[in-house]
C-alpha positions in Angstrom: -96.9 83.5 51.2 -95.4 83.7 54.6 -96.9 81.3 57.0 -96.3 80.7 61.1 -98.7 77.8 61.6 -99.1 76.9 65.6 -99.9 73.5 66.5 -101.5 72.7 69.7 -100.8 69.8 72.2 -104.0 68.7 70.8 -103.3 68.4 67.7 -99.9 66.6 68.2 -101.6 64.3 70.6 -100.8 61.1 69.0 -98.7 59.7 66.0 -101.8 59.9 63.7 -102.3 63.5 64.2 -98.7 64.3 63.9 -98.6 62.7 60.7 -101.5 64.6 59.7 -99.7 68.4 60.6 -96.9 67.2 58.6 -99.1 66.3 55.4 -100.5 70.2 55.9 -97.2 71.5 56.2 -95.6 69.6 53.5 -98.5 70.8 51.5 -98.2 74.2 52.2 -94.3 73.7 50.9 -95.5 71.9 47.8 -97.5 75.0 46.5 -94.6 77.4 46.9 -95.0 78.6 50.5 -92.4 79.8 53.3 -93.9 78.0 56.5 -92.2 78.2 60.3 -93.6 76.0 62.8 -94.7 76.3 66.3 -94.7 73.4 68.3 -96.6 72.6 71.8 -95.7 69.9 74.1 -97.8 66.3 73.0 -101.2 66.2 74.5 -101.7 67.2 78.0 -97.3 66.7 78.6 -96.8 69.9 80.4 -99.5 69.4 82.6 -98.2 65.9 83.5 -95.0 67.4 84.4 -95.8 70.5 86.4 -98.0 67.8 88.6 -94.8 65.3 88.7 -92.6 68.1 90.4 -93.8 67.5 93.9 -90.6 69.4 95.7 -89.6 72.6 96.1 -87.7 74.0 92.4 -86.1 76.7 91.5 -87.2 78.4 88.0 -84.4 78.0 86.2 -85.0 74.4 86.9 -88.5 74.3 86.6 -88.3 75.6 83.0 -86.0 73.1 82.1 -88.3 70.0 83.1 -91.6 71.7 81.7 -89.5 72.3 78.2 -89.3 68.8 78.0 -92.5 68.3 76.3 -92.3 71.0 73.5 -88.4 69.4 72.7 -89.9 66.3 72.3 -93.2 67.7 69.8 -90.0 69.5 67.9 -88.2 66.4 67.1 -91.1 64.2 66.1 -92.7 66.8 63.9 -89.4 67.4 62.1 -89.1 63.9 61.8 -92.2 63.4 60.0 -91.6 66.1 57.5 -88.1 64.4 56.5 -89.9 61.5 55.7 -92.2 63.4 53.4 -89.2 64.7 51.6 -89.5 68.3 53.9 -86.0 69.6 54.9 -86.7 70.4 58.1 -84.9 71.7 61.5 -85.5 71.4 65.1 -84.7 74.8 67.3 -84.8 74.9 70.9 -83.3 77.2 73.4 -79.6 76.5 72.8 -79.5 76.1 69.4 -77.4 79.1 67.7 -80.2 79.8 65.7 -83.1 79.8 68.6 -84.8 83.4 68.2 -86.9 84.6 70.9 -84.6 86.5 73.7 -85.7 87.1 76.9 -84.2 90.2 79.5 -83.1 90.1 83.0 -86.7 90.6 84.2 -87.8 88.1 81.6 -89.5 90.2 79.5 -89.1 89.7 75.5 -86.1 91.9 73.7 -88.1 93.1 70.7 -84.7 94.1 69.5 -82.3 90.7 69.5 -86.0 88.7 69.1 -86.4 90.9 66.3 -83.0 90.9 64.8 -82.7 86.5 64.9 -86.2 86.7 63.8 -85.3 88.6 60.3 -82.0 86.2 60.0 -84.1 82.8 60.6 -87.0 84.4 57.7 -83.8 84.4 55.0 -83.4 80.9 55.1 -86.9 80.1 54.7 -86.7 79.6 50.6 -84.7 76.5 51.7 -85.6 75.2 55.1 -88.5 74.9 57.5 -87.7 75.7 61.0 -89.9 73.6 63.5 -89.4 76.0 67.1 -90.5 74.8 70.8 -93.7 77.1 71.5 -94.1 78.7 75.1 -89.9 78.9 75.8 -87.6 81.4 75.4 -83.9 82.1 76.2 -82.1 85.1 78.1 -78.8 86.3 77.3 -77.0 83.8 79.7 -78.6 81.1 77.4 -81.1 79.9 80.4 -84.3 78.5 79.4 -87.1 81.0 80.1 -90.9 80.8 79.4 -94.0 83.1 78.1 -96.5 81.4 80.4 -99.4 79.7 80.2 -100.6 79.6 76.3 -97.1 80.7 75.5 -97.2 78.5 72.4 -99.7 81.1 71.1 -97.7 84.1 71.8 -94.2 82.3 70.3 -96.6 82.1 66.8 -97.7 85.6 66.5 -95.2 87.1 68.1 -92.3 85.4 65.1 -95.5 85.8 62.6 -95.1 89.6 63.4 -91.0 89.4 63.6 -90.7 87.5 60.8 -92.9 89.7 58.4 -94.9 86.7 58.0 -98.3 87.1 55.8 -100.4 84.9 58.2 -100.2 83.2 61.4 -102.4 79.7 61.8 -103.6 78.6 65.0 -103.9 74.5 64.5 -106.4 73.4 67.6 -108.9 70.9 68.5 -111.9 73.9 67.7 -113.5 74.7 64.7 -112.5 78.4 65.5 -114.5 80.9 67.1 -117.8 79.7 67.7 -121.0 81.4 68.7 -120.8 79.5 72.2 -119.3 76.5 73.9 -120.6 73.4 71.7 -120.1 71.1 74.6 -123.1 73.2 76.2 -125.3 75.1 73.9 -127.0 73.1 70.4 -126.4 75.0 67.3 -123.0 76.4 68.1 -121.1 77.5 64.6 -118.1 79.3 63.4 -118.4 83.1 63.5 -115.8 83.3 60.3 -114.5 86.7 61.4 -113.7 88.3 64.7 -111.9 91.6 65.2 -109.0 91.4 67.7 -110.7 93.3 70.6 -113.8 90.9 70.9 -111.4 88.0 70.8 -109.3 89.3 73.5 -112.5 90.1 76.1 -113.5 86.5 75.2 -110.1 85.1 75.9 -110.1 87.0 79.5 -113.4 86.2 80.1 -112.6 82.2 79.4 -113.0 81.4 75.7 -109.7 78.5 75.2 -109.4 79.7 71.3 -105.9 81.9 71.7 -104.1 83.2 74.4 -104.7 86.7 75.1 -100.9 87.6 75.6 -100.8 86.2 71.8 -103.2 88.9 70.5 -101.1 91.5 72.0 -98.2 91.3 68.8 -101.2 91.3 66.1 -100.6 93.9 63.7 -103.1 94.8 61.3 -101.4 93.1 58.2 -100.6 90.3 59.9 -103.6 87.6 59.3 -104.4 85.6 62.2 -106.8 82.3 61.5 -107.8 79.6 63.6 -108.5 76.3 62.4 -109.2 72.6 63.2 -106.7 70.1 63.0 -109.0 67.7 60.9 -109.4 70.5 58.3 -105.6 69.5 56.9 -105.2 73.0 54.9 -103.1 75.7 56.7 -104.3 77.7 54.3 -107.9 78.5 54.2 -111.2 77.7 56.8 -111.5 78.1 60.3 -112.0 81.6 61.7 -110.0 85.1 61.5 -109.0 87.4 63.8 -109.1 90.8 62.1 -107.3 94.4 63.1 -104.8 95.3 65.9 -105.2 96.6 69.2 -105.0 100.3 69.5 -103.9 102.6 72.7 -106.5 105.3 72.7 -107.4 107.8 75.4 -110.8 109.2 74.8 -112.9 111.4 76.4 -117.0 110.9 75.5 -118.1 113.8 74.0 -122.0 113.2 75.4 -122.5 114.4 79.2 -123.6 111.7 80.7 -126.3 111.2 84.1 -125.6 108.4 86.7 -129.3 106.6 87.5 -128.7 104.5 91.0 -131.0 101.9 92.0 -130.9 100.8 95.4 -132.1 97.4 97.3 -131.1 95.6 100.2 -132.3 92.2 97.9 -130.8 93.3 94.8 -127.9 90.4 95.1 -130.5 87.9 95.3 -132.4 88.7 92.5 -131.6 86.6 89.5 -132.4 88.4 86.2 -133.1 92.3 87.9 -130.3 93.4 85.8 -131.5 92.0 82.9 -135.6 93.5 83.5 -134.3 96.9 84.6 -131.8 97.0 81.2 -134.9 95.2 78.9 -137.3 98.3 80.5 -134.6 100.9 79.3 -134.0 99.2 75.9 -137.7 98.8 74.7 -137.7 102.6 74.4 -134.5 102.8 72.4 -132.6 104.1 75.4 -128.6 103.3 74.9 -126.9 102.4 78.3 -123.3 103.5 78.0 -122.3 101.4 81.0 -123.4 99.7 83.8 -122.0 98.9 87.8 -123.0 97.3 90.5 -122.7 96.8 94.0 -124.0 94.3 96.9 -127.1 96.3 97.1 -127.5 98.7 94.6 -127.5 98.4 90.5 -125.8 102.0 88.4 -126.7 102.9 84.7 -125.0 105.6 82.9 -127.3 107.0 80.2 -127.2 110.3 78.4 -128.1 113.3 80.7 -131.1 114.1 78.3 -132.8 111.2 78.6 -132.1 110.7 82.8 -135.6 112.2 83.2 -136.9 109.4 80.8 -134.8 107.0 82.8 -135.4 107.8 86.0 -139.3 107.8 85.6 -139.1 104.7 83.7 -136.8 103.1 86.6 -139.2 104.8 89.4 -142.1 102.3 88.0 -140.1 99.3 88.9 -138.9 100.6 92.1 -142.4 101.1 93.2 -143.9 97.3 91.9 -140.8 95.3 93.0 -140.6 95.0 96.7 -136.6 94.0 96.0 -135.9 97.6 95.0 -136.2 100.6 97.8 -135.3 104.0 96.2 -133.7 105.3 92.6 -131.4 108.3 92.6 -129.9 110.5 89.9 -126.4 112.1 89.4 -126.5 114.3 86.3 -123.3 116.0 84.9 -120.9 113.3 84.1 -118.2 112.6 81.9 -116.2 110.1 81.1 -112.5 109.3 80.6 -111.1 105.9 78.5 -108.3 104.3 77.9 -108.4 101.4 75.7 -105.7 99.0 74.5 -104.8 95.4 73.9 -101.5 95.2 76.5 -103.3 96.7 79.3 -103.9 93.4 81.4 -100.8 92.8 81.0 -99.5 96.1 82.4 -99.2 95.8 86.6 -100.8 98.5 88.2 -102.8 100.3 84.9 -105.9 100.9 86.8 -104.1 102.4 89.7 -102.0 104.3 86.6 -105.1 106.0 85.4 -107.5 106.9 88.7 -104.3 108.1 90.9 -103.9 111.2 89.2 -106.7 112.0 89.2 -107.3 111.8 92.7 -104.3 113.7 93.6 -105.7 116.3 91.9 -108.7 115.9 93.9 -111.4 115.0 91.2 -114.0 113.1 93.1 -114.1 109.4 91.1 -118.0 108.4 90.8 -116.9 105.0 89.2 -114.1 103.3 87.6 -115.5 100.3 85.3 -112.6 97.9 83.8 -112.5 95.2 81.1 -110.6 93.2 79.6 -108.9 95.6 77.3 -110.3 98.9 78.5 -109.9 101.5 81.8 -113.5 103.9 82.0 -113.2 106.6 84.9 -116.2 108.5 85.6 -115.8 112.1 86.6 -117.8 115.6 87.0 -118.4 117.0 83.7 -116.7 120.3 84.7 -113.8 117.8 85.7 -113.3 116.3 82.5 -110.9 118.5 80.4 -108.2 118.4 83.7 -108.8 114.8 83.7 -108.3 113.7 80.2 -105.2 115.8 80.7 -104.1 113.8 83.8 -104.5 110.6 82.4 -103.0 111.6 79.0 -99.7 112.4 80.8 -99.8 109.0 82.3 -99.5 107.5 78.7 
């Protein structure tokens, strides 16, 4: 099998835990496997030296000063895989076999990445490469980066390159887990995530794997995540299944808008929460929610608005917060969805100004971390899809 396994600063934080990454790798090696390694910088390194550069610096020489901590990680990680026996290379930007190629607007060159990808995977029957995560190289041979979590995106990115089997993420967390175990009791490992819950997560805030990372996950590429005490590259942990999809859809159910309005509605811990509880005790599917400084939107199917909006009404009436409910029936709605959205400038503007050049009035546009929803009139909805399709 054909392994990328990232280690985080973390877990190269000290000489004990660097010994310990080379016992897993050398492992790995013993039973037959091809491994490349991913290096961050040592502990918190980076960090320490972005805070140290207390002058104005140009970027060419601020990536040279904040590559300092993932050359060092290279060189003592290849180190301690010669002394088990592991032949081992260090390759940083520079060396003639470095692979990850950066354009003039510092943007990876799938094709030369690619290419020096393929040629570094040949020698893997008789060498391990050890690579500085997070930097890159343009064709001048300046040292570039793939900001913040880059690390992450070097693995998967070469795991995908590379035709690698699986790529291991080596942090300090168990994997995914069920919620924050510094602040919730009974937090565990989920054992399987698909890609698209793991990249809302990682927008959202969840430190498990970079979201730029999940971008180059194909779906035969395995991607795991596993704690650096668990010593075996090869099993445990937590893995991210599938690949992210661009899909423009438009939802065959016409839907109704239900608006609730209230000057309080802001200051109202848990209203969203008792008006959505109301809806779901009689089995009624909200297909998305807004909301605004004083007013609170559900978009339900337009043959249960009546349903809805009596429902609804009750609450308005008994909860001097709320004033008035209104509905909007005769809606549809446009989506696109895909994993390198946020990091596509201007996609929401991409999607809704078409359609308001056309002049199709825009009742909402609801975004997420991997998904654009526009809501349009129902009679709209064909020109629309249309519109947006000829965007993508």
């Amino acid at each position: 099998m054909r392994v990328v396994a990232k280690f985080g600063g973390t877990s190269l934080g000290n000489g004990e835990r660097i010994n310990r990454a080379a016992d897993s790798i050398a492992t790995a090696i013993e039973q037959g496997h091809e491994v490349t390694v991913v290096a961050s910088a040592m502990g918190n390194t980076t960090d320490e030296l972005l805070e140290e550069i207390e002058y104005d610096v140009d970027e060419e020489d601020r990536a040279q000063i904040v590559s300092m901590g993932e050359r060092t990680s290279v060189r003592m990680l290849k180190g301690a895989l010669s002394a088990r026996g592991v032949d081992a290379i260090f390759l940083e930007p520079g060396s003639e076999e470095w692979p990850i190629i950066t354009d003039e607007y510092g943007e990876v060159d799938v094709e030369e990445t690619t290419k020096r990808a393929h040629a570094l995977a040949g020698q893997l029957k008789d060498v391990v490469p050890v690579i500085t995560g997070f930097l890159a190289q343009d064709h001048e041979g300046n040292v570039t980066t793939l900001g913040r979590g880059g690390s992450d995106t070097s693995a998967v990115m070469l795991g995908k390159y590379m035709d690698a089997d699986e790529v291991v993420i080596v942090t300090d967390v168990e994997g995914v887990m069920t919620g924050d175990p510094r602040v919730v009791e009974g937090a565990r490992n989920v054992g399987e995530i698909s890609v698209d819950e793991l990249r809302s997560l990682s927008f959202r805030g969840a430190e498990v794997v970079a979201p730029s990372a999940l971008s180059y996950k194909a779906d035969d590429l395995g991607v795991r995540v596993v704690h650096y005490q668990h010593g075996d590259l090869l099993g445990g942990g937590t893995s991210i299944e599938g690949q992210f999809e661009k899909l423009i859809d438009l939802e065959e159910t016409r839907l109704a808008c239900v608006t609730i309005a209230g000057r309080a509605i802001r200051n109202s811990p848990g209203i969203l929460g008792d008006l959505a509880t109301m809806l779901g005790d009689e089995d009624i599917n909200i297909e998305a929610n807004s909301s605004g400084m004083d007013s609170l939107t559900f978009y339900v199917d337009a043959a249960e608005a009546d349903e809805v909006e009596a429902l609804l009404h009750d609450a308005v009436v008994s909860d001097d917060t709320l004033s008035s409910i209104t509905v909007e029936d005769d809606i549809a709605v446009v989506r696109v969805t895909g994993g390198d959205l946020p990091n596509q400038s201007g996609t929401v503007n991409e999607v809704i100004d078409p359609i308001a050049d056309a002049h199709i009035d825009i009742y909402d546009v609801i975004t997420s971390a991997t998904s654009v929803s526009v809501f349009v009139p129902w009679d709209d909805r064909e020109q629309a899809l249309e519109l947006v399709q000829s965007v993508f």
